[in-house]
N, C-alpha and C positions, 0 to 999 in steps of 0.2 A: 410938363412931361414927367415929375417927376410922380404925379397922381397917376399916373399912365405906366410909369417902367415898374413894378410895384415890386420884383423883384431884388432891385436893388439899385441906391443913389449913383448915379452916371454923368459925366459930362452933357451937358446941357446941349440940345441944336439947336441955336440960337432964332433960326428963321424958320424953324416947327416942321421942317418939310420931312417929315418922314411919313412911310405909310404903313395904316394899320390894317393887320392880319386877324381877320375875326376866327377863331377854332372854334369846332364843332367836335367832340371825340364817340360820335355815334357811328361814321360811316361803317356799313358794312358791305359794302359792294368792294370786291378786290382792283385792285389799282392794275392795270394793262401797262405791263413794262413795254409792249411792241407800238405804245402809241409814241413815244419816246423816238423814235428810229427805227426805220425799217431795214436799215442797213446792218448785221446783227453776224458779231463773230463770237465763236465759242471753244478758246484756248486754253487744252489739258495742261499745263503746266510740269515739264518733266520732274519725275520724281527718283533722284537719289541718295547714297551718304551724303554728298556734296553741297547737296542745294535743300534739303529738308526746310519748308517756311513754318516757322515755329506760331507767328504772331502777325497779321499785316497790320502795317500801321498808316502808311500810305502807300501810291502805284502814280509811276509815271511814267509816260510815254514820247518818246523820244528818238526820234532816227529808227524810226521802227523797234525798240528795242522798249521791252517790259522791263521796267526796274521798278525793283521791290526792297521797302523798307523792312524790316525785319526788325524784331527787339535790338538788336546788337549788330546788324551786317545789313547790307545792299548784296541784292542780287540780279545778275542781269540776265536776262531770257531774251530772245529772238521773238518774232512775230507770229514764231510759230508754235512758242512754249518751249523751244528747246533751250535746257541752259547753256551759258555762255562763261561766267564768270562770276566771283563774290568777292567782296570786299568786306572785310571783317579785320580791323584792326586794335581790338579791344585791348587791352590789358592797360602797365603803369609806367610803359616806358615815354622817353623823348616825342616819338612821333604818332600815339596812341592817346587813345580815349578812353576812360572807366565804362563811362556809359553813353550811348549812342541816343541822348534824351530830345533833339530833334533833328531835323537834316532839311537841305536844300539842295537846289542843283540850278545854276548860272549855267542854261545852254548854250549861251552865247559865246562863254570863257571857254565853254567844258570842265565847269572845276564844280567839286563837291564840298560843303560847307558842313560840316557838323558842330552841334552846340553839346557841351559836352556838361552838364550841370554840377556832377563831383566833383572836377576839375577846376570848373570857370572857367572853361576854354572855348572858343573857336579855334576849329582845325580846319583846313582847307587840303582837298586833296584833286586830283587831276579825274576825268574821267575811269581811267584804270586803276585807281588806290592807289598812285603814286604819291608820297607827302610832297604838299608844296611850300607849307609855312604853320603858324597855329599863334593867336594873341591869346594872354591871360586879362580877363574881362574885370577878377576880383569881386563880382557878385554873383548875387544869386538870380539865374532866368531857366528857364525850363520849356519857353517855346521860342520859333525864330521863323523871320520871315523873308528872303530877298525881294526890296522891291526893284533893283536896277544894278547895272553893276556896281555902284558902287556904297549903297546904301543897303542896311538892312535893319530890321525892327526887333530889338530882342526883347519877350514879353516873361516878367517876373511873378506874375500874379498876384496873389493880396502877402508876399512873402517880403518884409521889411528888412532888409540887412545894412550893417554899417555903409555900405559905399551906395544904396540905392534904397529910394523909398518913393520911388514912380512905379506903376506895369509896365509901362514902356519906355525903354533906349532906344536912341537913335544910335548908330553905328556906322562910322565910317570903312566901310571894306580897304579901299585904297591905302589909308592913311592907319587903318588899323588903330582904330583909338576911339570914344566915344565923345560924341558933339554935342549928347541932352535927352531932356527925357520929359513926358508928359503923363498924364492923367495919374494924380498925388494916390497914395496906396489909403485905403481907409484903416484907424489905426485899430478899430472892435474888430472889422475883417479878418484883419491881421492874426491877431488871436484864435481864431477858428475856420477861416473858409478856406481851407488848402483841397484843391481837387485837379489832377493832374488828366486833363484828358489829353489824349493823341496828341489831338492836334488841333488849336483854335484860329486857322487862316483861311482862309479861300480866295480864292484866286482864279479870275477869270476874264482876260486883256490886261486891263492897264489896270482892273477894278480889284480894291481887294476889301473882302468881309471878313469881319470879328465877332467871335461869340464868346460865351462861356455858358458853361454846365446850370448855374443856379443863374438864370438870369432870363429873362423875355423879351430882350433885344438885341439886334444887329446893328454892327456898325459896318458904317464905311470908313477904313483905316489909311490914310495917309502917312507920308514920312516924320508928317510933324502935331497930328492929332486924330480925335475919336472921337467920329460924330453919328450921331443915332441914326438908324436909315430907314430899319422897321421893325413894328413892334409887334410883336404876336401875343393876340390879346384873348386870354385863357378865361377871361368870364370869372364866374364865379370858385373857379376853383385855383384862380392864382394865389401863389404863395404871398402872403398877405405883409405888407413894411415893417410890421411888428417884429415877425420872425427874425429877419437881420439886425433889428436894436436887441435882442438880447442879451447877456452875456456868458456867451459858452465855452465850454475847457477845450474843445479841442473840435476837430469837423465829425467825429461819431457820435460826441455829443448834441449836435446838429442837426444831423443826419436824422439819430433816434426820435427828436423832437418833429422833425420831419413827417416819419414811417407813422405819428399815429392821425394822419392825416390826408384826405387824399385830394394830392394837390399835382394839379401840372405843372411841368416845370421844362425847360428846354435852356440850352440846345444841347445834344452831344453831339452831331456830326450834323456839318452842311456843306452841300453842293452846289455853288451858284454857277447858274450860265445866262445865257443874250436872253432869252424869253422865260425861264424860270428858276424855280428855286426848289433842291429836292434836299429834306433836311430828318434828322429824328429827336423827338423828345420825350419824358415820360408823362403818363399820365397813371395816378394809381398806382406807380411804381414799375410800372411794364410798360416796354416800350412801345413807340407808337412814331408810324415817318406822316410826314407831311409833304403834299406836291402843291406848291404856290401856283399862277400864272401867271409872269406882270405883265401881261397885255391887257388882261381883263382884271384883273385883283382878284381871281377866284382860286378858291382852293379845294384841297380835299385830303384829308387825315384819313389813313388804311392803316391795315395788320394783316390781310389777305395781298396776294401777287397773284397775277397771270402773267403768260409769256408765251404769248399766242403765236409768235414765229418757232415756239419750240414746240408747247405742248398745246395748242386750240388752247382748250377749256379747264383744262385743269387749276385747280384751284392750289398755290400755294400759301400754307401757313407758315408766317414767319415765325411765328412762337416753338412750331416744331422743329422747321428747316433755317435756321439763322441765319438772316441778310446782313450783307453790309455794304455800303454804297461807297466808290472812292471814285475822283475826277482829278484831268488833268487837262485843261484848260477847257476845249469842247468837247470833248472824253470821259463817257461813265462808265464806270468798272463796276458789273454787279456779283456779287461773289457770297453765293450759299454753302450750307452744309453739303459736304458729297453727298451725304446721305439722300437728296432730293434724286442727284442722277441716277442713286443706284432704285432707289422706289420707284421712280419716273422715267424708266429707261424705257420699257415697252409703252409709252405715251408721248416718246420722240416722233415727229411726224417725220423728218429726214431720214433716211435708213443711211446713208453715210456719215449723219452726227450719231445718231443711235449705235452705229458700230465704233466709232472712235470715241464715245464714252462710255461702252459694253463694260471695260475690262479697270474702270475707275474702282478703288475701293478707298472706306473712310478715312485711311491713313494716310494716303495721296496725297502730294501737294494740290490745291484748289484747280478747281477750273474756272476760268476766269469770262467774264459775257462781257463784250467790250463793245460799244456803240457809240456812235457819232454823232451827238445831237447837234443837230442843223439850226440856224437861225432863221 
């Protein structure tokens, strides 16, 4: 596997089973968001001082209610985009956070979990931004994942500090303390691959996936390790084993070694659900999503969108109109530039959406396409 992952050395699957993703980065035929779900809502997102969304980072759905991550704050909307409330407790006090560097939410408890990276804190707070407690973790993690109540996964990246030299801790919620840690940090890594995406987890039932930015595989992440699951096999243009044995000063020096080369690379964002996988990575430096199908192992890599429940035929460019894809369990959140509604408003075929995103303009908080992908 390791001839095969060529982005970089990984935990081993010991019984090989994982499946390979052949890319192709020629499709030019636009990808049909309405094959996705027929089911198809389209929520203005109220826009005032109050609720201004600066950054999405994630969207989740819940008791009918749109909660939005934001750089620094959660915000909560109604079903129908109306605001509701924010929770924004940044600053240097007792029961605050520097930085809001990732976030969870235990439905089950109703408590909100932030990972706070300047700090080394977990904070726990109630549904409403009530504080309900906060451990100091004493290293450095920068993503986090709830897999159960009482377990969660905090992922340090290739960042070696005194008290931790895994990506992953296990964390005991309950007992608020940590229990161990898996997959050893590489220590060349170390030295230069620091890349802070969003967010490296997906989550879809009981299932959860791991990726990273400079890398050509998925994992499947359990409480107590990372095992390969699929590999996205880039041809000739994968980033070749060589480039990682380097030794480089810092990740721009990396990067630039990178840029004079044109190489695929993946992932920055993934959505997995029950029959497929909707994910983006770069090729050539521009971005490019990928729609898997595990039914059949087929795929298909676009830069073109339609949205045949809104506009027929119209063709959208992502490059002009910028997508981004966010899910919450069978829930996909597709979310463009306004600029698209305001270009594309007389090629609404609804004259009741047509008039309820008439009066959008760029500085709006988003409008948000929320669909229900079916099993």
């Amino acid at each position: 596997i390791l001839l095969l992952c060529g982005c970089s050395t990984h935990p081993q699957n010991e019984n090989g089973k994982f499946i390979r993703i052949d890319i192709e980065n020629s499709a030019n035929n636009p990808f049909n968001l309405s094959n996705l779900s027929k089911e198809v809502s389209y929520i203005k997102l109220e826009t005032n001082d109050s609720c201004l969304i600066n950054s999405i980072k994630a969207i989740f759905y819940i008791d009918n209610q749109i909660i939005i991550r934001d750089n620094n704050s959660i915000l909560f909307f109604d079903n129908t985009g109306k605001f509701q409330y924010k929770v924004n407790h940044q600053g240097d006090g007792p029961e605050e956070y520097l930085r809001l560097s990732d976030f969870d939410i235990c439905s089950k408890n109703e408590t909100m979990h932030i990972l706070d990276t300047r700090k080394k804190q977990i904070l726990q707070y109630d549904m409403k931004g009530k504080f309900q407690n906060k451990k100091d973790i004493n290293f450095w993690a920068i993503g986090m994942q709830l897999f159960n109540d009482s377990t969660s996964i905090l992922y340090s990246g290739n960042q070696i500090s005194q008290n931790q030299s895994y990506k992953f801790t296990i964390y005991n919620n309950i007992k608020q303390s940590v229990s161990g840690g898996f997959y050893p940090i590489s220590q060349k890594k170390s030295n230069y691959l620091h890349v802070h995406n969003h967010t490296k987890f997906s989550k879809y039932g009981n299932e959860f996936l791991f990726y990273e930015l400079y890398n050509d595989t998925i994992y499947t992440l359990t409480s107590t390790n990372c095992i390969p699951r699929y590999y996205l096999n880039f041809g000739a243009s994968r980033i070749p084993n060589s480039y990682f044995e380097k030794d480089y000063k810092n990740i721009m020096e990396f990067q630039n070694e990178m840029s004079k080369n044109v190489f695929s690379y993946g992932i920055s964002s993934l959505l997995n659900f029950h029959n497929n996988i909707l994910l983006s990575y770069f090729h050539n430096k521009k971005k490019h999503f990928l729609y898997y199908n595990k039914n059949d192992n087929s795929n298909v890599s676009f830069h073109q969108i339609t949205d045949q429940n809104l506009f027929n035929d119209f063709i959208i460019d992502i490059k002009k109109y910028k997508v981004n894809f966010y899910s919450y369990e069978n829930y996909l959140f597709t979310i463009f530039d306004n600029e698209l509604y305001i270009d594309g408003n007389s090629k609404i075929k609804d004259k009741k959406i047509q008039d309820e995103l008439s009066a959008v303009s760029i500085d709006d908080n988003p409008i948000i396409r929320i669909c229900k992908i079916t099993d």
